[in-house]
C-alpha positions, 0 to 999 in steps of 0.5 A: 313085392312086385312094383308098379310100372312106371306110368306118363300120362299124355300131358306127361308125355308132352312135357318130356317132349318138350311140345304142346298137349295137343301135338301128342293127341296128334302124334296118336292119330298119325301112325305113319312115321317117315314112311313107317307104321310105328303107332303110339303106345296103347294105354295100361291103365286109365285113373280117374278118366285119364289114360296111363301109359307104360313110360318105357313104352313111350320113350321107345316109341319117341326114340324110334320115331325121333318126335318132339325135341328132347333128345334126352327124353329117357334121362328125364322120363324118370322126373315125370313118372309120378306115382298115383295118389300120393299127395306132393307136400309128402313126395316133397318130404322124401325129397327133402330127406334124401337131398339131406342124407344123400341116402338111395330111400329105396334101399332104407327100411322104415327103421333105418328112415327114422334113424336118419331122420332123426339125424339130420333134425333133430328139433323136429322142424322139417320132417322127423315126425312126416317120417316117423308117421308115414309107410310110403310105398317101394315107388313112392322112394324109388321115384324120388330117387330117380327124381333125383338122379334125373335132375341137377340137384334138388332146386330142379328136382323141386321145380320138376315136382311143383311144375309136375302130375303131383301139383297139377293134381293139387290144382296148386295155382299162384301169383303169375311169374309178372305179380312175382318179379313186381313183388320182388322189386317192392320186398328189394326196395324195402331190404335196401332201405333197412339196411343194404347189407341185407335183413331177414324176410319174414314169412308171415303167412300165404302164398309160400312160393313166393317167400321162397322165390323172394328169399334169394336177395335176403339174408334169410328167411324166417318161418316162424311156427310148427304148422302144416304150412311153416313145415313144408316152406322149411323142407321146400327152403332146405332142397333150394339151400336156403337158410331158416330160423324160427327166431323173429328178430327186429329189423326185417321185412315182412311178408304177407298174402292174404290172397284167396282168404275171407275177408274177416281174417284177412282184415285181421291178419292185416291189422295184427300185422301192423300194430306188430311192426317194430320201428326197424321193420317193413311190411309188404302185403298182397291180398285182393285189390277190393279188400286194399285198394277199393271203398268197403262198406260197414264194419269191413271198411270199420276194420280197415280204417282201424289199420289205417289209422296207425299212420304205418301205409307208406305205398299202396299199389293196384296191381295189373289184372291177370297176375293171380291165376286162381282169378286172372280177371281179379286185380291184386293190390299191395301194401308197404307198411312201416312202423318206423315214421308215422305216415300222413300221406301215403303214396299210392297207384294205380299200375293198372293204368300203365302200359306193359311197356311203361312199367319199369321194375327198377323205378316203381323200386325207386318210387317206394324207397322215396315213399318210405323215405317221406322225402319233400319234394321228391319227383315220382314216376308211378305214385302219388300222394294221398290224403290219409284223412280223406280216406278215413272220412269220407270212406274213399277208396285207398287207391282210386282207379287210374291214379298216377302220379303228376307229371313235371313238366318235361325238359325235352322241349325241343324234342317235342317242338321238333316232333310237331314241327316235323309233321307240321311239314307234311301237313303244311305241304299242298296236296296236289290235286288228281283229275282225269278227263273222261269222255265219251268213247267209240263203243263196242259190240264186245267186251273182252275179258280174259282170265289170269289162267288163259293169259298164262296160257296165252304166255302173256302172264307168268306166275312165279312162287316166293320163297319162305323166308326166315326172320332170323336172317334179317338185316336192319341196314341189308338192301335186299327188300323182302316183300309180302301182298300183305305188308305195305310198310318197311319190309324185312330187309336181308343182306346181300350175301345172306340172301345169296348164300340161305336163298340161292333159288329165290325168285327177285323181283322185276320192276313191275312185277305184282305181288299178290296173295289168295289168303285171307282175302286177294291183295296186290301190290306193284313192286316198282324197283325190283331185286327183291324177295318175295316172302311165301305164301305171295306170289309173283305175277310177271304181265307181259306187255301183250296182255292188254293191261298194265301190273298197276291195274291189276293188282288194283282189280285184284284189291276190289275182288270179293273177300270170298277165297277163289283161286288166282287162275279164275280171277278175270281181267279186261283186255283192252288194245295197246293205247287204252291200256297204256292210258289206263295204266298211267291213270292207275298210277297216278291215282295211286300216287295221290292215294299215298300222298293222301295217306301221307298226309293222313298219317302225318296228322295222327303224328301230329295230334298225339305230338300236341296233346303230349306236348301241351300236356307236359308243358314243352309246347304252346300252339298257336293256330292259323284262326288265332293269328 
């Protein structure tokens, strides 16, 4: 029988270079490589609207050219070649057998498969009777075995199918690696609580990667049932070399999603659930944060109040948007339950309302070991109490929008004050005032104008290049300055034997010398030290005293041009004699000393502001102002 060629489509190709699907339509476009003519492979077949092409062909060609950023394309190219039409629970099957039998699938007949099958499962839990119903191609076994060959063990091989054609095909899309961790911290939280020498997770239903990214801190996992579903998590713990039962035991956590259901089972599966909690058992429930967290109406919200008076919700959390991919604008909601104490007062939250940087894993862990612990007069970071009676009365939504919890007052008072004070003694400072005495001057028929192109012409403005500069090489406490038109805040700092030894032929800085740049818009800015680097794409200009203006009064012109993208050369310039231009100069300066005492000033009062609304707010500070004096 003659086989297949193995084929890679161009998303394919892009995950064995290791760059982005974009990058390899260009790599198509551009034939010329360093000088050669070395095109990209024709295609060999198109399926389904997309383009196949040969996998030898393509890893000649990436070896030839030296493109993307895998230099061991041709060990993994094997991974990827996935063989059409065939679904990835049943590659997954083949997987799983070889990694239990050690066995080349492509070498075994029908007969013998079955034999081995029957071997390593013998209660028929995993894949005997996958095996005995399916008359996979020569390719399909062949791939795993190359899958296998191509991966270190079969926990990658498992990643590169899930991650792979096969999955992309199925338009398999879970929980965000984010909603995963977050879950992982709640399901750790609630194993410690029952008992720190670990307990067993329960696969209740949904979202089976998850059960098998949360297995690792558990004992082992339970996947009870003979279902399509409770297979195929057995098989994928099997490769992962994670220990299953079937047999619920009590005193374990378990783990349901409801995530993407009908609302009516959901409901149902939520309740059954619950009134099925032993009293050393856990719960943990992720589904849509309108079916737990938001007000129902009807017999939705009839059903849900029937859960919820079992007294078992010990935390309830709204989940931060974008943590399902199927709905990234969807929030999520979670659920502990325990059937261990009856529950007045649940606690709950809304993590919707915390910044990114806020939301520490390690204390919302802490948040609900409190919650199931019911401990009185506990401090929270992220949940607060709610009333279980006003919920079910008045049909109030579980989790309502931007709870959190009461903040104590803080013990960093004199923190606090200190930040207030600290600006206070900016603002408190009199802003000196800025006047200039302008009078009629002796006019002139003529009004010269010069552009920066004639005066380097002219040898009274030198133009100097900067350098690219990389960020890796920075400094925090290096005292060479790398400047940008751009950037008027703390600059990039590097070593001064770095920037000698990575930057030999950087241009530095003279005191004076304008930095400025063409794009997005002009911008300019007077280094006034000088020996610094000056970060690509700025430039440097270098103005000659007989230029007949002063570096602040042009980079001040260069500020006021339009936002329309010229070149530098056109740019035009006033040349005024020596003494005007020294007066201009020295009023520019001075203007431009004030504008930063005022935008001193100005930034010191944003500090201030935020510092006593916080302050007041976490009771460290009281005020006091001038009126009330």
């Amino acid at each position: 029988m003659t086989r297949a060629v193995p084929t890679l489509t161009l998303q394919d190709v892009a995950d064995l270079a290791r760059v982005r699907r974009p990058v390899v339509s260009t790599w198509r476009n551009r034939p010329r490589v360093r000088g050669k003519n070395l095109p990209f492979p024709e295609p060999v077949d198109v399926s389904g609207g997309i383009e196949r092409f040969s996998r030898n062909d393509v890893v000649i060609w990436l070896e030839r050219t030296r493109r993307g950023r895998n230099a061991e394309a041709h060990l993994d190219a094997p991974a990827l070649s996935v063989p059409d039409d065939v679904p990835l629970d049943e590659l997954v099957t083949w997987l799983c057998l070889a990694v239990m039998t050690g066995e080349e699938l492509a070498e075994t007949s029908a007969e013998q498969r079955v034999c081995i099958a029957r071997a390593v499962d013998t209660d028929d839990q995993l894949l005997l009777r996958e095996v005995v119903a399916s008359t996979p191609a020569t390719d399909t076994l062949q791939f795993v075995d190359d899958l296998i060959e191509a991966s270190y063990g079969g926990s990658e091989a498992l990643d590169r199918l899930e991650q792979g054609r096969a999955a992309r095909t199925a338009a398999t899309r879970g929980l965000t690696p984010e909603a995963v961790h977050l879950v992982q911290a709640v399901a750790d939280a609630c194993s410690l609580h029952i008992d720190p020498e670990g307990v067993p997770l329960v696969h209740v239903g949904g979202a089976s990667a998850t059960t098998l990214a949360l297995a690792g801190t558990f004992a082992h996992v339970v996947v009870p049932g003979d279902g399509a579903e409770q297979r195929d998590i057995r098989r994928k713990a099997t490769i992962r070399s994670i220990d299953t039962t079937t047999q619920v035991t009590s005193g374990g956590v378990r783990w349901l999603s409801v995530v993407g259901g009908e609302i009516d089972e959901n409901l149902k599966r939520i309740d059954d659930l619950v009134l099925e909690l032993g009293r050393h058992d856990l719960a943990v429930l992720l589904g849509p944060a309108s079916l737990l967290c938001d007000e129902l109406n009807g017999e939705h919200e009839l059903n849900r109040a029937h859960t919820l008076r079992s007294n078992s919700l010990a935390a309830a959390l709204r989940l931060p948007r974008g943590m399902w991919r199927e709905a990234h604008r969807q929030a999520l909601g979670l659920w502990v339950c325990t059937g261990e104490v009856t529950i007045e007062r649940p606690l709950v939250a809304d993590l919707g309302a915390f910044t990114s940087g806020e939301l520490a894993l390690d204390d919302l862990a802490a948040d609900v070991t409190g919650a199931l612990e019911a401990a009185e007069g506990r401090a929270f970071r992220y949940l607060r109490p709610h009333h279980l009676p006003l919920i079910l009365s008045s049909r109030a939504p579980v989790v309502p929008r931007g709870v959190r919890a009461v903040q104590i007052a803080t013990t960093e008072i004199e923190r606090q004050v200190s930040v207030i004070n600290s600006a206070t003694l900016v603002t408190s400072e009199p802003i000196p005032t800025f006047d200039v005495l302008a009078e009629a001057a002796q006019g002139s028929m003529v009004v010269r104008r010069r552009s920066l192109a004639e005066l380097k012409e002219l040898g009274h403005l030198q133009m100097l290049r900067g350098s690219r500069i990389n960020p890796g090489h920075a400094d925090p406490v290096g005292s060479v300055a790398v400047l940008s038109a751009a950037d008027a805040g703390d600059p990039l700092r590097l070593d001064p034997f770095d920037a000698m030894r990575w930057y030999p032929r950087a241009v530095r800085t003279d005191p004076g010398d304008v930095i400025f740049a063409e794009r997005p818009r002009p911008l300019a800015r007077v280094d006034v030290h000088g020996g610094s680097l000056v970060a690509s794409p700025s430039r440097i200009l270098r103005v000659s005293s007989r230029a007949g203006i002063g570096p602040h009064a042009v980079a001040a012109i260069i500020n006021r041009l339009p936002d329309e993208v010229t070149e530098w050369q056109t740019w035009s310039v006033p040349v005024l004699n020596s003494s005007e231009a020294k007066r201009l100069e020295n009023a520019v300066t001075a203007a431009r000393e004030h504008e930063a005492n005022l935008r001193r000033h100005l930034s010191a009062t944003q500090d201030l502001i935020t510092a006593m609304i916080a302050g007041v707010a976490a009771g460290a500070v009281t005020l006091t102002t001038q009126i009330e004096q």
